[in-house]
C-alpha positions in Angstrom: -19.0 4.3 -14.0 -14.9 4.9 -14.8 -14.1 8.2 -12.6 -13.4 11.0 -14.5 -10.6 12.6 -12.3 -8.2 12.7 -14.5 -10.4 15.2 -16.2 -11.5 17.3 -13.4 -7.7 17.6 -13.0 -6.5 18.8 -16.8 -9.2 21.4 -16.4 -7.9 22.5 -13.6 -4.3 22.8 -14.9 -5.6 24.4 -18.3 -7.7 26.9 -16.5 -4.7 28.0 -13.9 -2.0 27.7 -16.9 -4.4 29.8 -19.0 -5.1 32.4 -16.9 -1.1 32.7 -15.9 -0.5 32.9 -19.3 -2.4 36.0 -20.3 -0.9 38.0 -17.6 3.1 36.3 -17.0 4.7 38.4 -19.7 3.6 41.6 -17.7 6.5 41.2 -15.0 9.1 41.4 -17.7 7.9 44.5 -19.6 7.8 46.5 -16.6 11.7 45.9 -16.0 11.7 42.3 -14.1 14.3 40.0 -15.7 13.1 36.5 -16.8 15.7 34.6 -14.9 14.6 36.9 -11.8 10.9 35.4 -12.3 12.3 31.8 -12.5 13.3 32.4 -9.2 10.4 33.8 -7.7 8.4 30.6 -9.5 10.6 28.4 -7.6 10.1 29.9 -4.6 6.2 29.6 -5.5 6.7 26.3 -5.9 7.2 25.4 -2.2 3.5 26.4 -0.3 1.6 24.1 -3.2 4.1 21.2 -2.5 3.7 21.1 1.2 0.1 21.2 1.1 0.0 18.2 -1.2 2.5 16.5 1.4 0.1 17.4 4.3 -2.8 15.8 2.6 -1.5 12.5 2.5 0.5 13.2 6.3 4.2 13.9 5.2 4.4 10.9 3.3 7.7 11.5 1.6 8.6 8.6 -0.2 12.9 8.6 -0.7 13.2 4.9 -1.7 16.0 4.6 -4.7 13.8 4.4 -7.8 11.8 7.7 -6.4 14.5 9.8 -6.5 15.7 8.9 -9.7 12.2 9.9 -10.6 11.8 12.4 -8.9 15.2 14.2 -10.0 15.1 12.9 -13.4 11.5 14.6 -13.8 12.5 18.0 -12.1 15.6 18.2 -13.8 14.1 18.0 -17.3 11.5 20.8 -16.4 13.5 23.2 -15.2 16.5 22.1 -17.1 14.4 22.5 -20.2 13.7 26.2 -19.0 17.6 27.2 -18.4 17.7 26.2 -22.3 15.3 28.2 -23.0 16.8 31.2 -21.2 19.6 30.8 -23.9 17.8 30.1 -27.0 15.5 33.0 -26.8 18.9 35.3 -26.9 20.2 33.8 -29.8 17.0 33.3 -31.7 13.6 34.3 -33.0 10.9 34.0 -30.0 8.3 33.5 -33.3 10.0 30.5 -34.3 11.5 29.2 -30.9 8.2 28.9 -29.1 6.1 27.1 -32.0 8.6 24.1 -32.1 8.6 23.5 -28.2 4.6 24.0 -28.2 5.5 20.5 -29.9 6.6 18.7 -26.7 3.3 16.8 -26.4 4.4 14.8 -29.5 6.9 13.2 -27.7 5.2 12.1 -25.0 2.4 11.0 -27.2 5.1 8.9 -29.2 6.9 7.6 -25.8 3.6 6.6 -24.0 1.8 4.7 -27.2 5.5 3.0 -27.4 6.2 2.2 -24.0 3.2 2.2 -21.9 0.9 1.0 -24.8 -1.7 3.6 -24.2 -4.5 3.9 -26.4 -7.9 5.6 -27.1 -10.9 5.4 -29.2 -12.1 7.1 -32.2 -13.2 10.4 -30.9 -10.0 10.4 -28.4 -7.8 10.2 -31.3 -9.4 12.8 -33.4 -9.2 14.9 -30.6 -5.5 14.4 -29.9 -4.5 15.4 -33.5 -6.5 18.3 -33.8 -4.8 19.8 -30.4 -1.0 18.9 -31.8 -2.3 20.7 -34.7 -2.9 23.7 -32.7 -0.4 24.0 -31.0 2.0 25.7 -33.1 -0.8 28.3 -34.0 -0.9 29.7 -30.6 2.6 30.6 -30.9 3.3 31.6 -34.4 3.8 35.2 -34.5 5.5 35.2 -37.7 8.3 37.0 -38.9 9.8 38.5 -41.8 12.9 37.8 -42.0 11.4 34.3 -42.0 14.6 32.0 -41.8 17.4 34.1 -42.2 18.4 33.4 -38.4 19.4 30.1 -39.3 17.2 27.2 -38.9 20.4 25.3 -38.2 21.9 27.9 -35.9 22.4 27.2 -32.0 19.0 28.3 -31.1 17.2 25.7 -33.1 19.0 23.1 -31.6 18.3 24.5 -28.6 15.1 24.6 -28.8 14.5 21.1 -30.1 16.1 20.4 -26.4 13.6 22.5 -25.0 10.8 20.3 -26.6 12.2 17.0 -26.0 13.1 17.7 -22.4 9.4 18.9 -21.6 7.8 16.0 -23.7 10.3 13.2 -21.9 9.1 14.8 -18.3 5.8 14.3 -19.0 5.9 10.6 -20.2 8.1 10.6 -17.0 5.2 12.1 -14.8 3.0 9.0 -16.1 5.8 6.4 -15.6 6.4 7.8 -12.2 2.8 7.7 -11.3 2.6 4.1 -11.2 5.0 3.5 -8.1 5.4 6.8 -7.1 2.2 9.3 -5.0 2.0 12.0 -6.8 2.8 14.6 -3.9 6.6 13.4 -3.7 6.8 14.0 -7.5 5.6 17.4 -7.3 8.2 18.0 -4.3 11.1 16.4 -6.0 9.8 19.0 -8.9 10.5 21.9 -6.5 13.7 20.5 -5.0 15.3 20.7 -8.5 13.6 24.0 -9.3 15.6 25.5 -6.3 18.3 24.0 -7.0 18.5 25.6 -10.6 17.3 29.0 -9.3 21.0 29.8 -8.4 22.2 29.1 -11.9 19.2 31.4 -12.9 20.7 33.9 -10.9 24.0 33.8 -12.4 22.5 34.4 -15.9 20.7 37.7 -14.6 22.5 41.1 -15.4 22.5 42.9 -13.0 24.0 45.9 -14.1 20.7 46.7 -16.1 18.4 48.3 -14.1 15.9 45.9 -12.5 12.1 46.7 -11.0 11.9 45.7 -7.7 8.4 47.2 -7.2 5.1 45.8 -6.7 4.9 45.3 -10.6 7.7 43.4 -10.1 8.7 40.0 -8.2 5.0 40.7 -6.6 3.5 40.5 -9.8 5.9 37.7 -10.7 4.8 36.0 -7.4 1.1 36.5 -8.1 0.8 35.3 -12.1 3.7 32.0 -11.1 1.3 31.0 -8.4 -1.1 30.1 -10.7 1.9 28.5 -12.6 2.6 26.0 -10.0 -0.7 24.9 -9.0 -1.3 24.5 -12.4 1.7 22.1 -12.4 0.6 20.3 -9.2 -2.8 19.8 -10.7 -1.2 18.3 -13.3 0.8 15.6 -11.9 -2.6 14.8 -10.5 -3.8 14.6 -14.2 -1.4 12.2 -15.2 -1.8 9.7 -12.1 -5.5 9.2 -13.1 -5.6 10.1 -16.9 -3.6 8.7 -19.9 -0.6 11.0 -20.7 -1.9 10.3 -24.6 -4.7 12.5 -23.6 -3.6 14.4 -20.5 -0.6 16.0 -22.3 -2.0 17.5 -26.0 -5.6 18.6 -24.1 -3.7 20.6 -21.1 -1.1 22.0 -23.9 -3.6 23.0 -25.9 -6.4 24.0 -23.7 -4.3 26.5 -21.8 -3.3 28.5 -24.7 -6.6 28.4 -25.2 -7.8 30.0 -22.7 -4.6 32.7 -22.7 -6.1 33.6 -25.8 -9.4 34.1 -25.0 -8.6 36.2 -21.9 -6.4 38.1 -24.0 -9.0 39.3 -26.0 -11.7 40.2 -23.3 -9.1 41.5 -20.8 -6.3 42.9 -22.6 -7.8 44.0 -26.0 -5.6 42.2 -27.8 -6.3 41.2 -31.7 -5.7 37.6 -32.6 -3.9 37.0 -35.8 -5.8 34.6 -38.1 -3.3 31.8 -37.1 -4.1 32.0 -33.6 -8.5 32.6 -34.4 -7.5 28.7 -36.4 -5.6 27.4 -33.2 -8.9 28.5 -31.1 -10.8 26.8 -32.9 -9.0 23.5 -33.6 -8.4 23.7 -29.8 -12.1 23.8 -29.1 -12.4 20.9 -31.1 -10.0 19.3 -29.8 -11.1 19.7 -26.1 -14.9 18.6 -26.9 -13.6 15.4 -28.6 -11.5 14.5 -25.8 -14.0 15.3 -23.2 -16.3 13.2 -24.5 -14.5 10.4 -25.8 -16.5 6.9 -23.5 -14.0 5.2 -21.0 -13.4 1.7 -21.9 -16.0 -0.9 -20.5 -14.3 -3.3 -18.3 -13.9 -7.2 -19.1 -16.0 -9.1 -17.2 -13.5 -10.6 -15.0 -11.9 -7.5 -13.8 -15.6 -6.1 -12.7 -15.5 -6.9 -9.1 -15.7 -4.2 -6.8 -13.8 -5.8 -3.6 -12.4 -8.8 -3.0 -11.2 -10.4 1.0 -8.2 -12.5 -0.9 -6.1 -14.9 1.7 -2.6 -13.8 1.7 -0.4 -15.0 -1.0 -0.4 -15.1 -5.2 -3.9 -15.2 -5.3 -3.3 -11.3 -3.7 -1.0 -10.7 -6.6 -3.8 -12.3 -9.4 -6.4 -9.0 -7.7 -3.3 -6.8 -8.6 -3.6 -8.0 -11.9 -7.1 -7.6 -12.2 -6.8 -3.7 -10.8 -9.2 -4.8 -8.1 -8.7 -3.0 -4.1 -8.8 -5.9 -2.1 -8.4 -6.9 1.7 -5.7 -9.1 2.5 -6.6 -12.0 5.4 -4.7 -14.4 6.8 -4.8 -16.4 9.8 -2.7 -19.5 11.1 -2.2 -21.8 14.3 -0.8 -19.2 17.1 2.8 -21.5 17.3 3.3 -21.0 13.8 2.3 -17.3 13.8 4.6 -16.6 17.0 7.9 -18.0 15.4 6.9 -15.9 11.9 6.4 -12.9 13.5 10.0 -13.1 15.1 11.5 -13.5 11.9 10.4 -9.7 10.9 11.5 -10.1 7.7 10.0 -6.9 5.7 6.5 -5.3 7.6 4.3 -7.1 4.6 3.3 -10.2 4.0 1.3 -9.6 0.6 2.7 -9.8 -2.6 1.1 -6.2 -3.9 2.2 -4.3 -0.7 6.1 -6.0 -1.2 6.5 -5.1 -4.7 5.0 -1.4 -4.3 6.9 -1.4 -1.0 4.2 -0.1 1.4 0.9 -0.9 2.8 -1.1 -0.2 -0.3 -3.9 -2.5 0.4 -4.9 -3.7 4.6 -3.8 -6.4 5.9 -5.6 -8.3 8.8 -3.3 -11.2 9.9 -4.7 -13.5 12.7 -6.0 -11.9 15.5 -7.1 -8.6 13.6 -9.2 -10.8 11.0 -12.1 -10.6 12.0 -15.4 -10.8 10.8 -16.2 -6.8 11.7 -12.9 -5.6 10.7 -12.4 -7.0 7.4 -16.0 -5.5 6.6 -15.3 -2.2 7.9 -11.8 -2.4 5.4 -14.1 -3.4 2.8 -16.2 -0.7 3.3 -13.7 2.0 3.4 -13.3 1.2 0.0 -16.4 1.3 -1.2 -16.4 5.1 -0.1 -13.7 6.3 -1.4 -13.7 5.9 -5.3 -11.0 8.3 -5.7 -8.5 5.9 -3.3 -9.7 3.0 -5.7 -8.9 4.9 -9.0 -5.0 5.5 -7.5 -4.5 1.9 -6.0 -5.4 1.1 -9.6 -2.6 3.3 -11.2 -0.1 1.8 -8.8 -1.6 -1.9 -9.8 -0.8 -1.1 -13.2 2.5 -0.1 -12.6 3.0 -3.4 -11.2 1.8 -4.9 -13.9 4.6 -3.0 -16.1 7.1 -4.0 -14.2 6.6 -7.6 -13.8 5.7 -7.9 -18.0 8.0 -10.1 -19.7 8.5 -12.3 -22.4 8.1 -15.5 -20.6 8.2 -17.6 -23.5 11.8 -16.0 -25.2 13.5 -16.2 -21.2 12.4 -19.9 -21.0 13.9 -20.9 -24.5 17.2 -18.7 -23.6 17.1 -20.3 -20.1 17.1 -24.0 -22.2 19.7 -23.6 -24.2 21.7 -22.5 -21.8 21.3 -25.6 -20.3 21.9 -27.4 -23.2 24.4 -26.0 -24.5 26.4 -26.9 -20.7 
């Protein structure tokens, strides 16, 4: 049975996003500037990112592509909030927030584009009816309706806003496949300090500012939740497909903001949010439920012991863990081993650039250890499910159009 992780992980982010979202407008009333709670969010930031780094033991990975990543995906998240600082003082909050509550439609767009991601039926039905809702939370209407000017600054600014949210979580997927998610969630706090001394700069200061418990504590408590919520999520997108991840945490946390709102706060829902609840619910059951793909027959095989070479990039292909074997006459090993040209010798662990799958070259493959590798895992579904996201980022990257760079390849010959 396909693991469900990537579920167990969006609930997780739509239960901490929701319940930071009934209560993270309370800072601010009582006197504590938004730019001031930026701050304190980045600072929360840091105790979620090093436990993630101490669960896999400080594995930082700081390789070229990772950093772009990793920058390019922390940049847009708390770049996209810096616009938002400015477009909420030069427009209407009622109209702002309902266009970026749209992000996930970029990243729906960008994933079925790019990464070809698709679901069934029920997965589909579900993902419309969440991008339908997600306005709803957010409307608050208005009634001066347009007169801001739906062409003014703010509009355009929050159009960035929505595409800068919806490109870092196609981002978070792309990353996912070459990158562990615990060094994109630290790369995401990097950039979030980084920013929090523009944030500063933006904060007036000569307005009185609450520096009581209400205040950055409360801010600390309610942005907690806000970045374990965002941790949880980079977890979503490693195991789950960002055509589903993205519109059911969206709209499942507003969700649950609302709900809370009610119980907790007394607040009265307008009959626009009462319709986003409900298309919401709808949408959450439908994605839920929607059946994992059944495998093809030849990418069924639990395990595999593959001898080093392409037949260890065909198992990468197939998603399949594997253990990597490999022994030769102890001359030919000796002179080899003195080359030390990279520390892998199988195509998956080159490509990905560490030791993603064992290898057990000459004297360590043995009968005993190449079981015991095997077995490890046949425990540990969860390690299976990520060496398959990194297999298919492999596969990604190594797509081409074979027969189009043969023919160009040709003629070039031919033409001298």
């Amino acid at each position: 049975m396909k693991s469900r992780t990537w579920l167990a992980y969006a609930l997780l982010t739509t239960g901490a996003w929701g319940v930071w979202g009934a209560f993270t407008g309370l800072p601010a009333t009582h006197g504590f500037p938004e730019t001031l709670i930026y701050c304190v969010w980045a600072l929360t930031m840091i105790p979620p990112a090093l436990f993630a780094l101490h669960r896999v033991g400080w594995r930082l990975q700081h390789d070229g592509r990772s950093l772009t990543y990793g920058a390019l995906i922390g940049f847009l998240g708390a770049g996209g909030q810096m616009l938002l600082f400015h477009a909420v003082k030069t427009g209407p909050a009622y109209l702002i927030f309902p266009v970026i509550s749209l992000s996930p439609l970029v990243t729906v767009g960008l994933s079925l584009a790019l990464l070809r991601e698709r679901t069934g039926k029920l997965g589909t039905l579900g993902i419309v009816l969440a991008l339908c809702s997600l306005p709803l939370f957010d409307y608050a209407g208005g009634a001066s309706g347009l007169a801001a000017g739906a062409h003014g600054l703010w509009f355009l600014l929050a159009l960035g806003v929505m595409a800068a949210w919806g490109v870092q979580a196609f981002f978070m997927k792309l990353a996912n496949a070459s990158m562990d998610a615990e060094s994109i969630f630290f790369y995401m706090m990097i950039t979030g300090l980084l920013l929090a001394p523009v944030a500063l700069a933006m904060t007036d200061f000569s307005v009185p500012i609450n520096w009581g418990v209400d205040g950055p504590y409360l801010a600390a408590a309610t942005q907690i939740l806000n970045s374990v919520g965002a941790l949880c999520l980079v977890y979503a997108f490693r195991y789950g497909k960002a055509i589903v991840v993205s519109p059911l945490t969206n709209a499942g946390a507003p969700l649950i903001t609302a709900l809370l709102s009610i119980m907790l706060l007394g607040t009265v829902p307008t009959a626009t949010k009462i319709a986003g609840i409900a298309l919401a619910l709808l949408a959450a059951v439908f994605l839920a439920i929607e059946p994992e793909p059944i495998p093809t027959e030849a990418a069924t095989t639990t395990n595999s012991a593959v001898a080093s070479g392409t037949a260890t990039l065909e198992a990468a292909l197939f998603k399949r863990p594997m253990v990597v074997v490999y022994a030769m006459h102890a001359l030919t090993w000796q002179m080899g081993k003195r080359m030390n040209y990279q520390p892998w010798v199988s195509l998956p662990n080159i490509l990905l650039r560490e030791f993603a799958v064992p290898e057990l070259l000459q004297g360590e493959a043995t009968g005993a250890k190449i079981a015991a590798a095997a077995f490890k895992w046949l425990d540990d579904p969860q390690a299976v499910e990520s060496l398959r996201v990194r297999f298919e980022g492999i596969h990604r990257v190594l797509q081409r159009d074979t027969g189009a760079l043969a023919t160009a390849a040709i003629e070039a010959v031919l033409k001298g």
